[in-house]
N, C-alpha and C positions, 0 to 999 in steps of 0.2 A: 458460380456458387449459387446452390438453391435458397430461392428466399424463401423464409417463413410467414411472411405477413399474412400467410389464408387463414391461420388461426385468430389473428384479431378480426378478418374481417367477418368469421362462422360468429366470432362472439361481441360482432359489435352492436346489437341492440341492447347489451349486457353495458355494455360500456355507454353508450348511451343513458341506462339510467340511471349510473356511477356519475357523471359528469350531472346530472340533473341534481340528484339527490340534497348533494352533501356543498351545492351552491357555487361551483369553480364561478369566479369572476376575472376580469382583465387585471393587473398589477394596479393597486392603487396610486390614487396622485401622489401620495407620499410619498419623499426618497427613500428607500432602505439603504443607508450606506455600507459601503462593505469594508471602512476602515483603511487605515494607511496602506493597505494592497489590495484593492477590488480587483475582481475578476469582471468577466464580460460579460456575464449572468446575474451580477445584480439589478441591475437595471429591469429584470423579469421576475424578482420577488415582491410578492405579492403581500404588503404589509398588513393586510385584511386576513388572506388566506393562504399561506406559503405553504408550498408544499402540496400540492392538492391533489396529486395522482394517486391515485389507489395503492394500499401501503401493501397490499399481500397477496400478490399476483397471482400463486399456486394453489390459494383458497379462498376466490372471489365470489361475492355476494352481491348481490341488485341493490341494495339499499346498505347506505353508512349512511354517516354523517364527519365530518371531519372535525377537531375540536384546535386546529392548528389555528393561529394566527396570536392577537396583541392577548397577556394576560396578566394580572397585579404581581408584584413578585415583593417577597422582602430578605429580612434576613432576623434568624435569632442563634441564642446560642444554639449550641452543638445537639444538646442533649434536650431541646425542648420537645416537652409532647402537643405543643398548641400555637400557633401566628401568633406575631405580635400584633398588639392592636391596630395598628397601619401599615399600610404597606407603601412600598417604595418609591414605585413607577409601576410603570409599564414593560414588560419583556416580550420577546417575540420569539413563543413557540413554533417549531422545536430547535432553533440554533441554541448551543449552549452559553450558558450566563457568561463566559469569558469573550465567547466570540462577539464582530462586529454588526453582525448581521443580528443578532439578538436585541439589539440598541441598550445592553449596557455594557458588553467587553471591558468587564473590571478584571484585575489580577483576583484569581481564584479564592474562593472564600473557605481555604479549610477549617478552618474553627468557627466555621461559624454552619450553619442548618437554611439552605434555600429555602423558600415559600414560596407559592403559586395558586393565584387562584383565577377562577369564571366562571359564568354564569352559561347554561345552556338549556333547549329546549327543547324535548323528543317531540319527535313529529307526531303529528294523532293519529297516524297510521301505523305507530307502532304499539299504540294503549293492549291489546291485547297478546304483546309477545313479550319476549326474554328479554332483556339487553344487555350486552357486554360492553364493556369499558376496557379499549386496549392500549396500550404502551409496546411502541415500539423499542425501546430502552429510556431509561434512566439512571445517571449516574452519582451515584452508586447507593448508597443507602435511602431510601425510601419509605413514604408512607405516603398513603392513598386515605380520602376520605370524601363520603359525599354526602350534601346537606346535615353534616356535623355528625356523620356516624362515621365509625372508623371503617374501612372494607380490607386494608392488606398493607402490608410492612413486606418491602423486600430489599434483596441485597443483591448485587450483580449490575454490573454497568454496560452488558454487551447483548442481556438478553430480552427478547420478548416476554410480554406476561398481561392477562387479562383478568377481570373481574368482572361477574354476574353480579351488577348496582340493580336487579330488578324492586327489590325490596327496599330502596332507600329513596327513589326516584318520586317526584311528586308531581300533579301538572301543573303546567304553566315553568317559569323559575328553576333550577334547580341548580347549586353551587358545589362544584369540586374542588379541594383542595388537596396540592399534593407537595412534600416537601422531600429535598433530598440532603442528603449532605456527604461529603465528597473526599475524604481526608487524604487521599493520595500520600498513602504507606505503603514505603515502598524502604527493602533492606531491613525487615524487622521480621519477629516471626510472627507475628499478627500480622503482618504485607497485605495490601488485598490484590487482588487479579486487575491488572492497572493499566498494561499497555507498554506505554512509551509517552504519557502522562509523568508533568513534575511539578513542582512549584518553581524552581527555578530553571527553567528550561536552560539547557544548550548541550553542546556535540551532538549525540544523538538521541536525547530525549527534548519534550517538544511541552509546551504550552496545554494545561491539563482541561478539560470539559467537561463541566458541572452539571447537573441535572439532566432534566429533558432535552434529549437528544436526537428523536426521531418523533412520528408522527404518532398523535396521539387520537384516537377515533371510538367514533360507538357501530352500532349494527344492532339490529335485531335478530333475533332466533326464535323457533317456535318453541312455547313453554313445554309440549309435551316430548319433544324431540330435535335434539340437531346432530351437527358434526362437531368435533372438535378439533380432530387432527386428520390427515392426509399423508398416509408412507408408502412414498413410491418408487420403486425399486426395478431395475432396468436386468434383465436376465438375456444377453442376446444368445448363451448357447442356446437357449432353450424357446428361442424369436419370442418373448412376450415380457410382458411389463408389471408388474405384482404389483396390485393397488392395495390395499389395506387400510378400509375406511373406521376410524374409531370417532365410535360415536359416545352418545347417552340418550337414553329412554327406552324404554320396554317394547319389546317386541319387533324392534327394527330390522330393515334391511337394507343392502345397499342396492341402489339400479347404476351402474354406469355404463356409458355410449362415448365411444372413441372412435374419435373425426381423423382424420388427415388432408388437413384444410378444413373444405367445408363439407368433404363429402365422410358421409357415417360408416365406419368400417362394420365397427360390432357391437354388440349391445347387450353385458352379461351382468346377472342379477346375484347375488350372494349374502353370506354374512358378513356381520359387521366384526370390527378384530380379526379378521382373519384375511390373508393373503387370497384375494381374487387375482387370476389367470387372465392377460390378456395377452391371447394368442394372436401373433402376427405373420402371416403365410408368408409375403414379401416385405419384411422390413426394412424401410430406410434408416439407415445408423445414423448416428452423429457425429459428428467430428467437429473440429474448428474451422476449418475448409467450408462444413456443409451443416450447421446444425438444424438439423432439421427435427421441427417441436409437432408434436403430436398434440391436440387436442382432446380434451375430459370434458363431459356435464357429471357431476356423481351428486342424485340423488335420494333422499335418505326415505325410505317408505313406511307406513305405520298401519296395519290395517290394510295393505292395497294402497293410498294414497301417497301422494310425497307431501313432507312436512318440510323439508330442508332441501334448496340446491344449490350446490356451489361447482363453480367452473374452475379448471385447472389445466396444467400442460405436464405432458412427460416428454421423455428419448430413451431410445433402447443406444447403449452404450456399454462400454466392459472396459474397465482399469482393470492392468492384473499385471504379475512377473512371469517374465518366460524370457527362453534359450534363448542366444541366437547362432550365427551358423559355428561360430566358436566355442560352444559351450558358455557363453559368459550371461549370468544374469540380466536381465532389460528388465527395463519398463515397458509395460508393451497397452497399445490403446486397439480394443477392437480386434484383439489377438493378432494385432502388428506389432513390432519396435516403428516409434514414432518421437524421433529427435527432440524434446521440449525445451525448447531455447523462450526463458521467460524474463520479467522484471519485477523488481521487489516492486510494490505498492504497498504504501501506509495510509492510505486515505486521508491524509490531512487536507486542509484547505487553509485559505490566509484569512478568509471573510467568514468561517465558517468552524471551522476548527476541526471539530468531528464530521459535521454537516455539514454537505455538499449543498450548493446555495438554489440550487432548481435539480428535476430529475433529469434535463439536457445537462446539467453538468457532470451529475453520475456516469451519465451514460458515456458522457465524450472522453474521463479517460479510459475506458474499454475499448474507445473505438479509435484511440489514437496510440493505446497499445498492438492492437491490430493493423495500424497506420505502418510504425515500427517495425512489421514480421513477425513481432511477437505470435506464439500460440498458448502461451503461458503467463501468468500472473499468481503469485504468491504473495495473499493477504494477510500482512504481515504485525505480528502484534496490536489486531483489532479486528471485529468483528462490523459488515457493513449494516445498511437495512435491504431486509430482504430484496427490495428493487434494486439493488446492484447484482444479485446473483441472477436475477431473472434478467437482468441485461445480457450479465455474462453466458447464460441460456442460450438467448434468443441471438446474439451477436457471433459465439463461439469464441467462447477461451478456456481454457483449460485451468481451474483454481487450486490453488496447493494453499489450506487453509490455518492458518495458525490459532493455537489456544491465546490469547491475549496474555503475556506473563503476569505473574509476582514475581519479586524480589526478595530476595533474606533466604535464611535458614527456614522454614516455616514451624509450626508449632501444628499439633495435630488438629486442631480447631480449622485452623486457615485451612490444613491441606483436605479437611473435609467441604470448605466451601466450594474449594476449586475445585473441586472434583463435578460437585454440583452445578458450578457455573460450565463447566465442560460438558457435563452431559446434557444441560442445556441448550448449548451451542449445536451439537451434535444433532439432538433431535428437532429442532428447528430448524438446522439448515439441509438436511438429510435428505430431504426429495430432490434437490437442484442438481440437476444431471453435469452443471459445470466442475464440479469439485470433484476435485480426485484424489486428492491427500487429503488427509490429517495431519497437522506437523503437535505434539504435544508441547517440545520444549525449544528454548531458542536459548541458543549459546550457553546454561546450564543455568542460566535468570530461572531463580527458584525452584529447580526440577530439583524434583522429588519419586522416590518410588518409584523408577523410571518402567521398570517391568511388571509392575503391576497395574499401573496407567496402561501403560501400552495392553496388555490382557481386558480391563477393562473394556476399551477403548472398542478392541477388538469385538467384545459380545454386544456392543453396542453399534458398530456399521462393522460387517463382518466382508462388506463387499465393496471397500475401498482401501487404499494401502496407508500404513502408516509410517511416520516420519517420527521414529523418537527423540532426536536433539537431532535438531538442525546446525549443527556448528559444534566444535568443541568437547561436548561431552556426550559420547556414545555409548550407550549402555549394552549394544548386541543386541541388540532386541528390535521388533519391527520390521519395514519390509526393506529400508532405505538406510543406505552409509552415507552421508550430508558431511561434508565438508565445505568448509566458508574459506575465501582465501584472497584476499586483497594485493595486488591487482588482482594475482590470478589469469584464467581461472586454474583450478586444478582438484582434483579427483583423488581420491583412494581409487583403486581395482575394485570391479564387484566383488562379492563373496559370494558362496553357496548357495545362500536364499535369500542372498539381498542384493539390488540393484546400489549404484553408485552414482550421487549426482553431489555437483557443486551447488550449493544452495543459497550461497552469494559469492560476487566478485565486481571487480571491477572499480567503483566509485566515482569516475572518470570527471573531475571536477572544473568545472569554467563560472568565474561570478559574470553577472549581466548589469550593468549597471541599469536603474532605473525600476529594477525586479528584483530586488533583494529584501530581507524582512528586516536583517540586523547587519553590521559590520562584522559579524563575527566570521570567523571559517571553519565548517566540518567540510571533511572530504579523505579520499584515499590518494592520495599523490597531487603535487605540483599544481596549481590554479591556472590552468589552459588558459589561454588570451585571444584564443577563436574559434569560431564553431567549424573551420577546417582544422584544427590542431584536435578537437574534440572526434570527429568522424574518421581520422587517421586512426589515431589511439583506440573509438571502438573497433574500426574495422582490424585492427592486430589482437586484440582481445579473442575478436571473435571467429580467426581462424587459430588462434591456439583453442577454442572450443571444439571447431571441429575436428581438430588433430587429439585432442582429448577422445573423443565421440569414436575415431577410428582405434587410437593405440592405446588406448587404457578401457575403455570399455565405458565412458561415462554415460550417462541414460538422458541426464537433465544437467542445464545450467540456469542459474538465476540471476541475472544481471543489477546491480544497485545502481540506479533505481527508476522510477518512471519519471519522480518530477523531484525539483528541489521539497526540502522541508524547512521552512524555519532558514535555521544556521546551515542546514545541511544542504549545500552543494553541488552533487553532486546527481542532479537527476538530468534527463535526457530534456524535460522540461521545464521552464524555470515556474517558481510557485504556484504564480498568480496564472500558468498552461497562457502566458501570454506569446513567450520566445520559444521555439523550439531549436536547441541547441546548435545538433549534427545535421545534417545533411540526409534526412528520415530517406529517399529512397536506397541510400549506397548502407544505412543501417539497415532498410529494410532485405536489402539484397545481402545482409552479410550474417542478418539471423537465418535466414534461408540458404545458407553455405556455399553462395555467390556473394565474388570478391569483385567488384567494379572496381576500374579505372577511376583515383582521383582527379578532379580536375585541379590546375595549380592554383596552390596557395595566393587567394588573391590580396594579402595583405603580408607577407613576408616579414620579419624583422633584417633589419641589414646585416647582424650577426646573429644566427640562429640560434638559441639556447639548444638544452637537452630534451627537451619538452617532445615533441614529436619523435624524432630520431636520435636516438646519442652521441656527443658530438664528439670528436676522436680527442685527447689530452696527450702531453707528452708530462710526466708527474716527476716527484720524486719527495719521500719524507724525509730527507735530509738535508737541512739548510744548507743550498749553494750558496758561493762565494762570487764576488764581485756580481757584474750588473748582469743577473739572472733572467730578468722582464725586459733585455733590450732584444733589439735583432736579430744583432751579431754574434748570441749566447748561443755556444753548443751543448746542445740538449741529447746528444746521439745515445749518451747512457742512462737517460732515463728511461723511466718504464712508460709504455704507452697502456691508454684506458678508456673506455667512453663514460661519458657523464650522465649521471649525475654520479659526481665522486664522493664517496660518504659512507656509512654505517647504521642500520636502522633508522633509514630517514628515507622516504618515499621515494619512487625511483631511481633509485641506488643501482648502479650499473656493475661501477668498480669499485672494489671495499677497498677502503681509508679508513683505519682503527687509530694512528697514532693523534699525537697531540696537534701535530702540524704537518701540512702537504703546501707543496708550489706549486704549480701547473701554468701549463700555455698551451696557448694555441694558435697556431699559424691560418690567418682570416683574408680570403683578396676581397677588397672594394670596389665599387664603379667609380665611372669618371667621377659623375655628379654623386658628392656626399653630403646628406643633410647638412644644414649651419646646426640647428639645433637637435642634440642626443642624449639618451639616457640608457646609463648601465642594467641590465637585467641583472639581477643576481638572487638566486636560494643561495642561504649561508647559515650555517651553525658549526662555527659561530661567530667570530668577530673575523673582518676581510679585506684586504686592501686591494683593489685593482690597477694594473694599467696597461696601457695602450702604448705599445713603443719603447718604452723604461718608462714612460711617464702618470706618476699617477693620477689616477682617472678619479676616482672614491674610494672613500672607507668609510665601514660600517660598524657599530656593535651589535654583540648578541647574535639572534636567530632570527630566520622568516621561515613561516611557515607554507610560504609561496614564492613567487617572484617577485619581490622589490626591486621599485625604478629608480634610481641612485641616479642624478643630476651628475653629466660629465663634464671634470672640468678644462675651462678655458685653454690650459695647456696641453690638454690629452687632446682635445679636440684638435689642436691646432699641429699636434703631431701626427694626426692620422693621415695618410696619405694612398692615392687609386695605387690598386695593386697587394703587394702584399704586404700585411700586418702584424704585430704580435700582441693577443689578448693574453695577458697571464694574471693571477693571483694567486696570493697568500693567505690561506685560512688559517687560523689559528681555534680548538677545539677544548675546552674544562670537562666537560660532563655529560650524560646522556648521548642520546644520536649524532652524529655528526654528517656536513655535505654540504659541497660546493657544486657549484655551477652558475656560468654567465654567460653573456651576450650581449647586444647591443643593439637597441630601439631609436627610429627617430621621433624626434616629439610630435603629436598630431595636432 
């Protein structure tokens, strides 16, 4: 694989006087703690200065200043327009006020209006320019003020936004304050665009993040002239790369020279707002395999002279749909069909919530997606900072990018804001050659107007494909038929002018002890008890994808998820990216549609649950007569089944609708059998086991996993080398139902 790094080395005096400017220091003596589940990267936040890498990679400048580190915070009502007289502590921009790493991770302050203030001092090298004051997000409602004048009131928790403070800026001293406030409504028609944000977290919404959330910075511009934006746009029919420099000030032009590495291809002068041509005789494409990033200087001319330069990176690359030898819709990357085997990412973290606790930690789950086989990541119900996408860039992943939802019916008010916070998103994330979707809606969470979004959406990036509901509610419209399907996977057929992919599946759930946030459990099936039981179950997942990929025509699959969240379970890695589940090379061999040889289960249960493979039953829902759980009971007229036996209940093999089912199973033993054992059993609902005729345990109610029910003394002493009878008796009231057991020695 071709590396990229000749582009940072062509701009590394650039970075040089990034690292100078804006004061990077070594992580202070202070601890930053990272809370009841640190990760391995706290230990490198920097409680002076966290965060310190340059927050906007695609339109870099020589001089910032960084405004990240300790800053007063308080709290008032909801609706105030001014700080209370005091303030509280200290918080630690930019982790959010919930999070650990912030040093006050309190439960969310919806009624109430965050505060933030500090002091800061422009350099004297900037007395004769502009400055801007940027915000990489704040959530959600905002208001900006500096040395007590007001500058901007905004609303949107996902997106970028800056403010020209020249006019309010004094020397020496100068105090910003900025407050947010967060109410996280969500199922109303005022809802705001929220995420997977709650107050009360669990299944699968998660712990919500308040304010300042990304890196907050200044920079100078010259007064009479800068840039503002950067639209870059990758054209490979036609080999070149459409720059489109939008500026302000009179008379402008734009000069750009495009490197490959270090050495200078071409060097074409134009206007500004308008699509400059950069024509490439041999160009190297991008891919995930090979991304290979193209180097930019673009600067801005006034007179002859440059007044403005800023450094940036492109790739010539082409998302689009096309045939293949069957006539069936694809997705196709680079005018290939290019299999997208991806994993849901939500970006959460345990120390950090929104914010990832250093830029090696962004960066590592990208590169442990890639670890995985991964070529794909779909960012899911949140929006990152832009240094994740220039990870994804520079690393090669392919992004499938989600609108962050609302919730409710909306009210035309709201569905005007989202719209805004959408095209926001859009035009800010719009140059990163990683992203290749749009997704608008998830599972029908607040979609709205679905074809008119989508038409919008479309005049707005006209040269990437769009996802109108991912899951559930498809409206025909867009480029993509998304179906979600747990386990899974599974697919509709393409259409005519739409490609077909799975856009989640799977869940594949194992808790870790020692890595978990809470007791609770989300997940899509049965609570795995190993990370061999975990690699089995991906590796069958994922050749029913490629049997998808051959005999239905699917394009793409999205696998949930990359890492646990919170309650939810069921990621390849546990929260805190301390465990890694499966067995990453025979995952990585299986998203690449190579099936490795498992090696054997090295921690076996003595009787195997249904968990891995389905274990064979002989059943019947008609209450036998006489002793039905011993030996000697002929079962020849019951019906045989594999388990788990049950009815809308996770891993359901054999459907069991009635009120009650028997079941056994014939089990041989080794010489040597534990002294001490414990019954596995899922049940819903209430279940009596035994071993021989003799019972073993009973249970009430339901589990939503596998419970270890203590075998008793007598069953124990009935089990004998050779062969056995495990049976039981479920008995079912309401909702799902399903049994299944086994037999665990105690460890």
């Amino acid at each position: 694989m071709k590396q990229t790094t000749q582009f940072f080395f062509a701009l590394a005096g650039v970075f040089a006087l990034i690292g100078c400017r804006h004061g990077v220091d070594t992580p202070a003596a202070a601890q930053v703690s990272g809370g009841k589940m640190p990760t391995r990267w706290d230990k490198d936040v920097s409680a002076t200065s966290p965060l310190p890498e340059y927050p906007r990679p695609q339109m870099l400048r020589g001089k910032w200043l960084s405004l990240n580190g300790p800053w007063d915070y308080a709290l008032s009502a909801q609706d105030a327009s001014a700080p209370p007289a005091a303030y509280a502590g200290k918080i630690l921009v930019p982790y959010p006020y919930e999070s650990a790493l912030s040093g006050v991770g309190k439960t969310t302050p919806s009624g109430h209006r965050l505060w933030y203030r500090r002091s800061f001092v422009v350099p004297s090298d900037w007395r004769e320019q502009r400055v801007l004051l940027h915000f990489g997000a704040v959530n959600w409602d905002s208001m900006v003020s500096v040395n007590g004048r007001n500058m901007m009131a905004h609303k949107g928790g996902f997106d970028p936004f800056e403010i020209d403070i020249t006019g309010a800026i004094r020397p020496g001293q100068n105090e910003i304050v900025v407050s947010a406030w967060n109410p996280v409504i969500a199922n109303k028609p005022n809802a705001q665009v929220i995420g997977k944000q709650r107050l009360n977290p669990g299944g699968i919404f998660y712990t919500a993040a308040t304010g300042i959330w990304q890196t907050v910075w200044l920079e100078p511009v010259a007064v009479a002239a800068h840039i503002t934006r950067l639209k870059i746009t990758p054209d490979l029919d036609a080999k070149m790369i459409r720059l489109n420099v939008e500026a302000v000030g009179a008379g402008v032009r734009a000069k750009v020279t495009l490197m490959d590495g270090a050495t200078p291809l071409l060097i074409s002068v134009g206007d500004v707002g308008k699509d400059l041509p950069l024509t490439l005789s041999s160009p190297h494409v991008w891919t995930p395999d090979d991304p290979h990033l193209y180097s930019l200087k673009i600067s801005l001319t006034q007179g002859g002279k440059a007044v403005d330069t800023v450094y940036s990176y492109a790739a010539l690359r082409k998302i689009s749909l096309g045939k293949d030898t069957q006539g069936r819709q694809r997705i196709f990357l680079n005018n290939k069909f290019v299999f997208e085997v991806g994993a849901l990412d939500q970006g959460y973290w345990p120390d950090g919530i929104y914010t990832a606790p250093t830029d090696a930690a962004l960066k590592s789950d990208i590169e442990a997606a890639k670890g995985f086989g991964f070529n794909l990541l779909r960012k899911h119900a949140k929006v990152e900072p832009d240094r994740w996408y220039y990870w994804a860039d520079r690393l090669g992943v392919l992004v499938w990018q989600d609108m962050p939802q609302a919730f409710g019916d909306l009210d035309e008010p709201t569905k005007k804001q989202w719209m805004t916070e959408w095209e926001r998103e859009i035009a800010s994330l719009y140059s990163h050659p990683s992203i290749v979707v749009w997704t608008t809606f998830n599972e029908g969470w607040g979609q709205h107007d679905t074809e008119a979004v989508v038409a919008a959406t479309r005049v707005l990036d006209p040269t990437r494909l769009i996802n109108n509901a991912s899951g559930w509610t498809d409206k025909k419209c867009g480029d993509i038929l998304d179906t979600h399907a747990y386990p899974g996977p599974w697919s509709e057929k393409p259409e005519a002018t739409r490609a077909a992919v799975n856009g989640e599946f799977g869940g594949v759930t194992m808790s870790v002890d020692g890595h978990r946030w809470n007791n609770d459990v989300m997940g899509y099936g049965s609570v795995l008890g190993s990370g061999w039981l975990v690699t089995k179950r991906y590796q069958d997942l994922l050749k029913t994808a490629y049997q998808l990929k051959e005999d239905r025509g699917t394009s793409a699959v999205v696998y949930t998820q990359l890492t646990d969240v919170e309650q939810e379970i069921n990621g390849l890695m546990t929260y805190d990216r301390a465990i890694v589940k499966p067995d990453a090379k025979i995952v990585a061999a299986a998203n690449k549609g190579e099936f490795l040889a498992l090696p054997p289960d090295p921690n076996p249960p003595l009787v195997p649950t249904s968990q891995g493979e389905g274990q064979e039953y002989r059943y019947t829902t008609d209450q036998p007569a006489g002793d039905w759980a011993g030996l000697a009971f002929d079962v020849s007229s019951w019906k045989t089944g594999k388990g788990v036996l049950g009815h809308n209940i996770n891993d359901a093999r054999t459907e069991w609708t009635t009120a009650d089912i028997w079941a056994r199973r014939e089990v041989t033993l080794p010489t040597a059998i534990p002294a001490k054992l414990v019954i596995l059993a899922v049940h819903d609902e209430d279940a009596e086991i035994y071993v021989n005729g003799v019972l073993a345990a009973s249970v009430k109610g339901y589990s939503g996993d596998y419970a270890k029910l203590p075998m008793s003394d007598a069953a124990r002493a009935a089990l004998k080398p050779g062969k056995n009878v495990l049976a039981v008796h479920c008995h079912n009231t309401t909702g799902g139902q399903g049994i299944d057991v086994g037999i665990e020695a105690v460890k």
